[in-house]
C-alpha angles and dihedrals in degrees: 000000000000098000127078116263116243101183147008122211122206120215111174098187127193130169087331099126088143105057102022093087093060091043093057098045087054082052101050088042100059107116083230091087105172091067120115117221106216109202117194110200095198096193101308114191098191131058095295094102084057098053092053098047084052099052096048101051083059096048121033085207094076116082117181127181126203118217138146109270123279113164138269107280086047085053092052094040090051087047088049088048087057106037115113101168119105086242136060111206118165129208121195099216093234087057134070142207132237103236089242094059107095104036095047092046084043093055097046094047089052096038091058093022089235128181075224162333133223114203121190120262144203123256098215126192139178129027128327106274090035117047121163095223123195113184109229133196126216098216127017104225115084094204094066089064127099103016147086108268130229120239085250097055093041089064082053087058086073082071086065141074115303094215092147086176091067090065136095109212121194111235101227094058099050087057101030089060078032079230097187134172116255110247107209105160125256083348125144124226089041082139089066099060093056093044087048091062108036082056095054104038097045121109090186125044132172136192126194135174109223107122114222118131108086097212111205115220125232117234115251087214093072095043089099095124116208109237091265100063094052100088097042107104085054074061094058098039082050085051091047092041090052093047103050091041084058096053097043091246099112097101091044092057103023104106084053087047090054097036094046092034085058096046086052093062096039092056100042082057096060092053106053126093118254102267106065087035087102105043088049097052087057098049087051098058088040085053089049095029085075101047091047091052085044092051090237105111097104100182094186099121094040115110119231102261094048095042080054095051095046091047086057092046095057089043107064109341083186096063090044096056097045078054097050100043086046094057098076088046089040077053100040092053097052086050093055089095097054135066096221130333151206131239110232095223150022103219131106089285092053091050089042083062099039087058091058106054116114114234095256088052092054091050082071097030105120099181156261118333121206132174096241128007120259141158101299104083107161132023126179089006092294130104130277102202125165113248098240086065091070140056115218120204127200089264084063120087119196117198124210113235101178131115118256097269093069104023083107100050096053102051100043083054081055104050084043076054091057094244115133103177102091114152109198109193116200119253080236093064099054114038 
């Protein structure tokens, strides 16, 4: 190419022969046109190799490169080793970019000369031609946009989306903090331990709400992890710990390292299937067992729900784990009346619910209720309707997944609704 490369995106592509088309297409069509599109074929058994062949040999600014599989965090090092653009960007090929993206994130990093910029995304779900999207910001506070953030209010960014592929990330910081991927091999969260440290190691970070990355988002379904994954993301926080110990900045970061190490677990909990739930409660109070008999469990930048869960889990594990393994049948008894049923609610208390429906529950799940429509239309693949778009009969339970404070409220606008199946499951039963 004669012109400079501006930047170099990274596409590390495995077994996706369904989506990759459309994620290619998003990538050739940016306005930024002197960019190079790195494809990394990590061992695809599918059609994928072949979808690659054939787009490069359409476009000279596609370069793929064939080799056995080795993981994730090996197929983004080996892009970062060939990358010759000023920019890192970085496209998961089930995903796709609006064709703004990457001139408008370009502009803004040269503009403030910036180590890098985040930019919003889109939660998509559903097929091309008809996505459920749902606009999502990476942090929820508006002031922190469109500027250059302190060094204060960069450790506040932890608390937001990880979303390390809505990012545009200079070069020459990445190299010059020889910021890498952990290749564990055939490990999962191999994405945490690079935003961890680009996080950490900026001067100059940028957030802007444009919304251009269309995110796509996993089934739940297929979140059932085999007995070997599941210790996968105490792999990555030992990677993070290492690398921050070996750069003296442990103490700097380390309320954020136990708070995010933490959330990691918590979350990995939630998604596996029943019967590991046991042995990985344990693991995690003997994780941050450790770190409590060593006085190093600095819960600081803990919020309030998950200091409390961590405190019960260190306390009796046992006791965690009968409660953990009681709440689908706790759910399933109160849905013995109904037919099938809704979830009030699509905050932090409605997905906590939603994790914990058994598999014969979901099969009658209908979706998410709110009081007035809004942008969110799908979450966890299911639908977010207004309650006024549905009609529940008395076969039709709806229960309210709202915190306390509005528990009340809610169910007095139902009943005014007519609708008398309210299930109001008690805060103890879902932690």
């Amino acid at each position: 190419m004669a012109e400079k490369i501006l930047i170099s995106l990274l596409v590390p592509v495995f077994n996706v022969e369904k989506y990759l088309p459309e994620a290619l297409n998003s990538a050739l069509g940016q306005t930024l046109e002197n960019i190079e599109i790195i494809c990394i074929d990590d061992g695809s058994s599918d059609r994928s190799g072949q979808i690659l062949d054939a787009y490069a040999a359409r476009d000279a600014r596609i370069r793929v490169k064939h080799r056995a599989n080795s993981g994730y965090g090996s197929a983004m090092n080996l892009g970062l080793d060939l990358a010759r653009g000023n920019y890192i960007a970085i496209l998961e090929p089930d995903d796709f970019l609006d064709k703004h993206m990457l001139a408008d994130l370009y502009q803004i990093a040269e503009k403030y000369q910036l180590d890098f910029v985040k930019s919003d995304f889109a939660m998509i779900e559903g097929e091309p031609g008809a996505y459920q999207i749902s606009p999502t910001h990476v942090y929820w506070q508006m002031e922190m946009y469109g500027k250059v953030l302190s060094r204060q209010e960069k450790k506040e960014l932890f608390r937001g989306y990880l979303a390390h592929w809505s990012c545009l990330y200079r070069r020459s910081f990445l190299e010059k903090n020889h910021i890498r991927f952990n290749e564990t091999p055939g490990a999962s969260y191999q994405d945490t331990g690079f935003w961890f440290l680009t996080m950490a190691l900026s001067e100059r970070i940028y957030l802007h709400d444009g919304c251009y990355y269309h995110y796509r988002q996993d089934n739940p379904e297929a979140s059932q992890w085999s007995r070997d994954k599941i210790y996968c993301i105490t792999d990555e926080y030992e990677f993070i710990y290492k690398q921050l110990s070996e750069r003296g900045m442990l103490l700097d970061y380390w309320p954020q390292f136990v708070t995010f190490s933490f959330i990691g677990h918590r979350d990995t909990l939630y998604r596996l299937s029943s019967d590991h739930r046991a042995e990985f409660i344990r693991h995690i109070a003997s994780w941050f067992g450790r770190l409590e008999k060593e006085r190093r469990l600095d819960t600081s930048f803990m919020d309030v729900k998950d200091k409390a869960m961590l405190e019960e889990i260190l306390c009796s594990p046992e006791s965690f784990c009968d409660k953990i393994v009681a709440i689908p049948e706790f759910i399933h008894g109160m849905l013995k009346l109904y037919d099938d049923f809704y979830i009030y609610g699509a905050g932090t208390r409605a997905k906590r619910i939603y994790r914990y429906l058994s598999g014969e529950d979901r099969k009658n799940f209908l979706g998410y209720l709110i009081t007035e429509a809004g942008e969110v239309r799908r979450l966890f693949g299911q639908p977010v309707m207004a309650v006024s778009e549905v009609k529940v009969g008395m076969r039709t339970g709806v229960i309210i997944g709202v915190t306390d404070r509005y528990r009340r409220e809610i169910v007095e606008e139902l009943q005014r609704r007519g609708i008398e199946t309210a299930i109001v499951l008690p805060e103890e039963n879902v932690p």
